[in-house]
One Martini backbone bead per residue (centre of mass of N, CA, C, O) as a GRO file, in nm:
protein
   80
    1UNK     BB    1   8.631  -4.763  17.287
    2UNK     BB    2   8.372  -4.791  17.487
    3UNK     BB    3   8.032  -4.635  17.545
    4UNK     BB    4   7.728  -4.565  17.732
    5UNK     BB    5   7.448  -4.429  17.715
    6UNK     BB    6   7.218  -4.294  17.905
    7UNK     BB    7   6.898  -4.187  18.013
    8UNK     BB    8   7.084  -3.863  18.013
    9UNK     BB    9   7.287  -3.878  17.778
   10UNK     BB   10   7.563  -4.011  17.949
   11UNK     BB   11   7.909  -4.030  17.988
   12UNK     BB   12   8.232  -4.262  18.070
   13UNK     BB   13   8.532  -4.184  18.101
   14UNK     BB   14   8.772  -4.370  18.074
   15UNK     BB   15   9.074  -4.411  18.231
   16UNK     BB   16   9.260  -4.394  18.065
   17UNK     BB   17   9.194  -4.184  17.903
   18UNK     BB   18   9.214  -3.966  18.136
   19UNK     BB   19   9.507  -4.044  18.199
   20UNK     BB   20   9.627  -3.938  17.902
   21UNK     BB   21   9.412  -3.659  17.924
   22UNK     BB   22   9.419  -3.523  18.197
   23UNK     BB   23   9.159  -3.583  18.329
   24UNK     BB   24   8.956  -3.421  18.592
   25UNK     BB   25   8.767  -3.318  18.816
   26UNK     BB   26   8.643  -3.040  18.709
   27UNK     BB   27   8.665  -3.049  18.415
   28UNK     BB   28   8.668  -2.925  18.054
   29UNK     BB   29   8.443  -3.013  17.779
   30UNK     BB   30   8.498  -2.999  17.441
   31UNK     BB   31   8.243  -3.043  17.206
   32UNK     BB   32   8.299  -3.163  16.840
   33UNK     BB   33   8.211  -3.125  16.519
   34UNK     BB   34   8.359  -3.345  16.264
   35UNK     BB   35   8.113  -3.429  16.053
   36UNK     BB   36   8.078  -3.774  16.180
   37UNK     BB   37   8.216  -3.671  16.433
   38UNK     BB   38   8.361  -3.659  16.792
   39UNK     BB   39   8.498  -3.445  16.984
   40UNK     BB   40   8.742  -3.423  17.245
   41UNK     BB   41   8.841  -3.145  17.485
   42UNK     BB   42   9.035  -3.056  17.660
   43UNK     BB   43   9.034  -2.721  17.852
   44UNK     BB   44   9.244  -2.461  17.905
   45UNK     BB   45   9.371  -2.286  18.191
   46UNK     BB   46   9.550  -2.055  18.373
   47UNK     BB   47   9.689  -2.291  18.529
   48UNK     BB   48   9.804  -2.456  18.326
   49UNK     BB   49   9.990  -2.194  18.192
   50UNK     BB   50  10.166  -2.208  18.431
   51UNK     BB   51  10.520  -2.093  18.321
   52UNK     BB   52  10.452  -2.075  18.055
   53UNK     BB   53  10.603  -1.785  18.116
   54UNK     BB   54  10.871  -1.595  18.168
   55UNK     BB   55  10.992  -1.331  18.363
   56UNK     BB   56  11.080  -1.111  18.337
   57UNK     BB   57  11.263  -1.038  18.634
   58UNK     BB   58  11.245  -1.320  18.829
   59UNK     BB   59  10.952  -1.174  19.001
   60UNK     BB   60  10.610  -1.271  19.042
   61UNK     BB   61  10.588  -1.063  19.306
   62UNK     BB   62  10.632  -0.805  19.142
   63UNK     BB   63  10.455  -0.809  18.930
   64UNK     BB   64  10.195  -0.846  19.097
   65UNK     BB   65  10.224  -0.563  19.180
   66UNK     BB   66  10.237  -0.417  18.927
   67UNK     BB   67   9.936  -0.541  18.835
   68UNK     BB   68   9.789  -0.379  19.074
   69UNK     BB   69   9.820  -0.158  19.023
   70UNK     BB   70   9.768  -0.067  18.732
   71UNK     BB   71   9.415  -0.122  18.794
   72UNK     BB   72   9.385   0.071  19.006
   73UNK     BB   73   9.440   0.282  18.840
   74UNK     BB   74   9.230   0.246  18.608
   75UNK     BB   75   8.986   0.255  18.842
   76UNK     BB   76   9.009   0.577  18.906
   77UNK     BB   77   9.011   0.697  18.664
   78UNK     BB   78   8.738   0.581  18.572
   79UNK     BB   79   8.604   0.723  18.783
   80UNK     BB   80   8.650   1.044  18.708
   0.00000   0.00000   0.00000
């Protein structure tokens, strides 16, 4: 599939392209060369791998309670 350069250096990742590769709206494109070749690679972020890791306790409010105060521990001891 072809695309054309603009006069700012821009192109248009076709809809197929980007509906294959779950690309959307401010999604984050990393340019890799790879000798004579040019990859384009979705960059995934943490909202992506949300759930591939299931819960210890299997309550994600107890967790997120549990690593807040964590944090403010940390934050405090750190004032010290």
């Amino acid at each position: 599939m072809l695309a054309t350069v603009s006069s700012k250096g821009q192109i248009t990742i076709p809809k197929t392209i980007r509906e294959a590769m779950v690309i959307s709206f401010k999604d984050k494109i990393d340019f890799i060369i790879d000798n004579d070749r040019l990859v384009l690679r979705r960059v995934k972020t943490l909202k992506d791998l949300r759930g591939s890791i299931p819960s210890r306790s299997g309550n994600i409010d107890n967790e997120r309670q549990h690593a807040r105060a964590a944090v403010s521990k940390k934050f405090i001891e750190e004032m010290k």
